[in-house]
N, C-alpha and C positions, 0 to 999 in steps of 0.2 A: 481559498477554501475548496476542498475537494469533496467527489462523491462520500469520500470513505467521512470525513468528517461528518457527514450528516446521519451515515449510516452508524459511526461510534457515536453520535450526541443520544440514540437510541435506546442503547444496552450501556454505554455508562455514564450521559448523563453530559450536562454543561460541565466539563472538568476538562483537564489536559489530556492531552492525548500518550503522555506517556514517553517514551521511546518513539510516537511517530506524531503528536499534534502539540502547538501551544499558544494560538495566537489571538487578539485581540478582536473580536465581533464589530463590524460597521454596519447593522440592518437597517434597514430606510421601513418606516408603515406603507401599504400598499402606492395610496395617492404619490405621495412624494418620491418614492424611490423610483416610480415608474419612470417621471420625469428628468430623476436624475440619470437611472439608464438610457436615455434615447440623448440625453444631451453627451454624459460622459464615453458611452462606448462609442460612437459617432465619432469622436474625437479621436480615441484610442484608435479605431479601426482606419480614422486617414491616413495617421502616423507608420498604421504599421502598411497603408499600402503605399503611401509615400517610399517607405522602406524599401520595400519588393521592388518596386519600381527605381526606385535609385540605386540598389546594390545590383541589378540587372544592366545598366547602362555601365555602371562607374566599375563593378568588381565579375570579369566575367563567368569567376570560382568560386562563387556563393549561390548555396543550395539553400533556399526553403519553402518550407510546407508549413501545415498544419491546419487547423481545425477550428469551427467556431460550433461553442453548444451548446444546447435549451433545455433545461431540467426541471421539467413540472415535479413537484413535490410536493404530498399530502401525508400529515402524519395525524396518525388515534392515538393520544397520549392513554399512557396507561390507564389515570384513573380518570379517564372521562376528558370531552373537549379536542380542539382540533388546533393543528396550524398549516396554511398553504404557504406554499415559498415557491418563487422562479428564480433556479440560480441559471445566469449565463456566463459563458467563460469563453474568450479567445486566446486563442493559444498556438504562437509560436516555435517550430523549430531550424535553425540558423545555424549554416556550417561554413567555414570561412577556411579556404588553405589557400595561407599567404604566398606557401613552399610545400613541396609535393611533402616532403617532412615532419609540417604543422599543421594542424587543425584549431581552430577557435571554435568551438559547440556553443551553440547561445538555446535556452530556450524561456520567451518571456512569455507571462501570461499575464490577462488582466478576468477578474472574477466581481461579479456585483450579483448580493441576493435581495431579493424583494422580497419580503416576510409580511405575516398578517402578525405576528409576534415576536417583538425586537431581540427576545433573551432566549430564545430556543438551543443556539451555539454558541457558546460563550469564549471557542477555540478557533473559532474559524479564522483561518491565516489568508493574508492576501486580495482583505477583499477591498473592491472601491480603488485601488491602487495600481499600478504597475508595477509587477514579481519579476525579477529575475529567476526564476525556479533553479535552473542548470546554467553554470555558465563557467567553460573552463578551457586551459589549453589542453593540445594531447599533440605529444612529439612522439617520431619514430626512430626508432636508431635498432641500427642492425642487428641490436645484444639485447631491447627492450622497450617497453614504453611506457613513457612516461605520461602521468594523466594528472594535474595543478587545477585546484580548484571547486567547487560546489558539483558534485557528480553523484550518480547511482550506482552503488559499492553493493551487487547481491552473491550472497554466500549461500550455499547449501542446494539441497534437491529435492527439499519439502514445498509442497502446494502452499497448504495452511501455515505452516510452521516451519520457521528452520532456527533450529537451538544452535545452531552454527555460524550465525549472524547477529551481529551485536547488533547492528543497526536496524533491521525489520524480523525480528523473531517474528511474528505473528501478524498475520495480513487477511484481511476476509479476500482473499483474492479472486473468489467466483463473484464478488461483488465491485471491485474497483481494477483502474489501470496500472499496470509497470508503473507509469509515472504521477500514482497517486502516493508512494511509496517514498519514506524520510531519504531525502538526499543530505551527501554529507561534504562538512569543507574538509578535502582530506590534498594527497596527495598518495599516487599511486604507483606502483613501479609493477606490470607484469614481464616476465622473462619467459619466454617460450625454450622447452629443452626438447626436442623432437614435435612429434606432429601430433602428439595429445595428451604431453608430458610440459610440466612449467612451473613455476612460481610466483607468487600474487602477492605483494604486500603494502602497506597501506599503512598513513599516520595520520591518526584526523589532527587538525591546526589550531582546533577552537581552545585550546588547553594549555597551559604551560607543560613541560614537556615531562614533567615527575608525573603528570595527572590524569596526562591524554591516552587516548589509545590509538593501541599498534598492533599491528597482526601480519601476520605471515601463513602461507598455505601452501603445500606441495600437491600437485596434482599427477596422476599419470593412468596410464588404461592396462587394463589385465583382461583378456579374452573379449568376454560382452561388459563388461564393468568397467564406468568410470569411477575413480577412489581418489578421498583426498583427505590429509591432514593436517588442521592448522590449530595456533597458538597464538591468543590472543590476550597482551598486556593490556587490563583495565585499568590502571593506573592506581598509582596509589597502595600496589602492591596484591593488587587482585590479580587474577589469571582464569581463563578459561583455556581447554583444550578440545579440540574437537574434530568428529570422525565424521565423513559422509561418502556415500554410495548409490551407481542407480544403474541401469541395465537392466537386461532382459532375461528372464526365467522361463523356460519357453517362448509362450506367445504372449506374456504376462510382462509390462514392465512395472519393473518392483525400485523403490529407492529406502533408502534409511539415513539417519542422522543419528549422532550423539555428540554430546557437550558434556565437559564433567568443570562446573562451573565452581569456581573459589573466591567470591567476594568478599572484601576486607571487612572481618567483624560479623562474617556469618558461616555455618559451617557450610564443607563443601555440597554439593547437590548435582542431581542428572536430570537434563532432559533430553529426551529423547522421541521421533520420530518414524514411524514405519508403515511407508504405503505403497498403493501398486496402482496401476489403471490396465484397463481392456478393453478391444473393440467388436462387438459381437458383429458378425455376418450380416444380421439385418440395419447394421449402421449406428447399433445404440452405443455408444461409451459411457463408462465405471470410472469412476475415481475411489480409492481408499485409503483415508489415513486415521491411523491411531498415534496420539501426542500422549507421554507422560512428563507429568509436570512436577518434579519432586521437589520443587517450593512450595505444592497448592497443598489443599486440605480435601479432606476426605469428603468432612460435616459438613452443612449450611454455616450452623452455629458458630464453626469459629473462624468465617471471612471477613478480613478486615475490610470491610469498607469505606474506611479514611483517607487508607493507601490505595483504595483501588479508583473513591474518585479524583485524588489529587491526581492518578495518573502516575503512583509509583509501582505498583505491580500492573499487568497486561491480564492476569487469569486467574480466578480464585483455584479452581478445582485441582487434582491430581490426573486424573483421566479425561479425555475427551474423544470423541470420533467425529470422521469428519465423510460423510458420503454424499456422490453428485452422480446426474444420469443427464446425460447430452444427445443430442441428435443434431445432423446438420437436416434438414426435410428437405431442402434443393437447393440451387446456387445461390437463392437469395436470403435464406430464411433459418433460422435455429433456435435451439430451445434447452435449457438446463433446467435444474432442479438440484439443488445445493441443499443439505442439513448439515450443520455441526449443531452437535451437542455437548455439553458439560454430562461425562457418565457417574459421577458420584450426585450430584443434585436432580438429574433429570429434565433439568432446563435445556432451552435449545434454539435454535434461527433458523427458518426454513426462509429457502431466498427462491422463488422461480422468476426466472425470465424468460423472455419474449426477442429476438433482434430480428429485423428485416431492412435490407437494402430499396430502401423504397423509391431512389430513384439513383441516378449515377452519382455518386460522389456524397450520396444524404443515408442517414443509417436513422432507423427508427427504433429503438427498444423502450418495451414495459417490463419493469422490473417490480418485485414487491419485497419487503420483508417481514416476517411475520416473527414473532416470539413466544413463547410460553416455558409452562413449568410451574412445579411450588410456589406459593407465596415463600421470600425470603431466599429464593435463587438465586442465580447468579444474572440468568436472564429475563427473573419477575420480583422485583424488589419490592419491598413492604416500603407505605410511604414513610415511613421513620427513617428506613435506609436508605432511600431517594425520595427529598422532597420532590424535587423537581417533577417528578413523574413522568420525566422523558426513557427511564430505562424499561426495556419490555413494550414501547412504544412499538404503535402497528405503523410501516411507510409504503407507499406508495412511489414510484417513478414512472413521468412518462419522456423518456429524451428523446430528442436530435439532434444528431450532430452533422455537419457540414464539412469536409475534409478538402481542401486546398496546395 
């Protein structure tokens, strides 16, 4: 289970996650699961120093790191009442070259939440267990490379959004990591053609082959502008195509995406993305992105809500904005301020945080997420529309994390 999981159980609710979440909840009530943390991750945590320790003596080309971390979480359900949760996660990453040619990437994690309320996330992947999250070869050959296996396949030049990504269209990304983000079982082939010119393509494996998808993408650079075109078979006789862009417009960098997407048994549609960011003199940075969504709707009144909690669409509206303000305050300390909003409903998330290095190698952040809007929004639902009353839920974080 991830950040981002707790942060979607919020705004849409114990359902799938869609295109990025689906798995099974293991919550422990407070008493019992505490015990069962200190017996379980105890064990996990020998193993993997047992690991460290043995791939250091036995294999002298094995790199790893990674991080262990504490996620107090307080959430105000919408119509009233509360739930606390401590999720902790450790988390591995493991690089193996057997031959200056090959790489084995491993990255395991082990995740356990302690809840005051067992049914809060009813998606939550990986918990109580040991993940293999990534775990893949990646060969080098002269002409290309090869990459077999469970990996992170990201497309496009969109912050929020990138309509040119089948696999993570849409990320609250001021909110979660790279690697909170759907990895996929594919196999990859990039071909580099000059020094920022190449080719990218990919067949995921989860599928039989009439039904899977497959995509291809050409890349190359024009002045200030990286530009790229790809096509990607959805199987089954669908297609999308899609354009993306990013570079510097003066002192402004600007990017944009389109997709003109054709799924089987629906007519075709666009979406599209276009934003910029800037760094003023006294230190502050802008983010801007505006999404259009030509599957959503205008109205409140006519969101399907059936599809949106099973986790078949990602976004009711047609328009959305997406604006952030950053500052780093000194070498140890920063601060953001994230809104997206839904601009045909008026609904919205405002996310501030808080990060601080508070000691070497330990990272402190408070995070919040806030929500509002119409009753009947996208991000304040009527309880007929979510019983649950977790969507529009007020959250709280306070983490650390430990990096190794």
């Amino acid at each position: 289970m991830t950040n981002d999981e707790l942060l979607n159980a919020s705004h849409r609710g114990a359902s799938a996650r869609g295109d990025e979440l689906n798995h099974n909840l293991q919550c422990s009530n407070l008493g019992i699961g505490v015990w069962k943390f200190i017996c379980h991750s105890g064990f996990v945590i020998r193993i993997f120093l047992a690991l460290i320790l043995t791939s250091s003596l036995v294999f002298a080309n094995v790199d790893i790191n990674g991080y262990y971390e504490n996620n107090l979480v307080a959430v105000v359900k919408r119509g009233g009442g509360g739930i606390i949760g401590d999720l902790n996660k450790v988390r591995l990453r493991i690089d193996y070259e057997p031959h200056e040619s090959v790489l084995l990437h491993l990255e395991p994690q082990y995740e356990l939440l302690v809840a005051s309320e067992t049914n809060f996330i009813a998606d939550a992947s990986g918990l109580d267990q040991l993940v293999w999250d990534r775990a893949y070869f990646k060969f080098y050959f002269p002409q290309a490379d090869l990459t077999v296996g469970q990996q992170q396949i990201a497309w496009g030049t969109g912050y929020i959004w990138n309509p040119t990504d089948v696999l993570n269209p849409f990320t609250l990304s001021f909110a979660v990591s790279e690697e909170d983000e759907e990895d996929a079982q594919a196999i990859r082939v990039e071909v580099p053609l000059g020094e920022a010119s190449g080719l990218d393509g990919f067949i995921l494996t989860n599928k039989p082959w009439e039904e899977t998808t497959k995509a291809i993408k050409a890349k190359t650079n024009f002045e200030n502008y990286d530009l790229s075109v790809s096509y990607v078979d959805l199987g089954g006789g669908g297609f999308q195509l899609g354009f993306d862009t990013s570079g510097e417009l003066w002192e402004f960098g600007v990017r944009s995406e389109i997709a003109i997407i054709a799924p089987v048994g629906v007519n075709r549609y666009i979406k599209s993305v276009w934003g910029g960011n800037y760094t003023f003199e006294n230190g502050w940075g802008i983010e801007l992105e505006y999404f259009f969504n030509g599957l959503g709707e205008k109205k409140k009144e006519d969101y399907d809500w059936t599809n949106y909690l099973a986790g078949n669409i990602n976004q009711f509206g047609m328009d959305y904005v997406f604006l952030s303000l950053n500052k780093t305050l000194d070498e140890l300390t920063s601060i953001r301020f994230s809104y997206l909003a839904n601009a045909d409903d008026y609904s919205y998330i405002f996310y501030p945080a808080y990060t601080r290095n508070i000691f070497e190698h330990v990272d402190l952040s408070l995070e919040a997420m806030i929500t509002g809007g119409p009753a009947g929004s996208e991000y304040m639902p009527t309880d007929a529309q979510d019983p649950s009353g977790l969507i529009g839920s007020k959250i709280v974080f306070v983490k650390v994390q430990y990096n190794f």
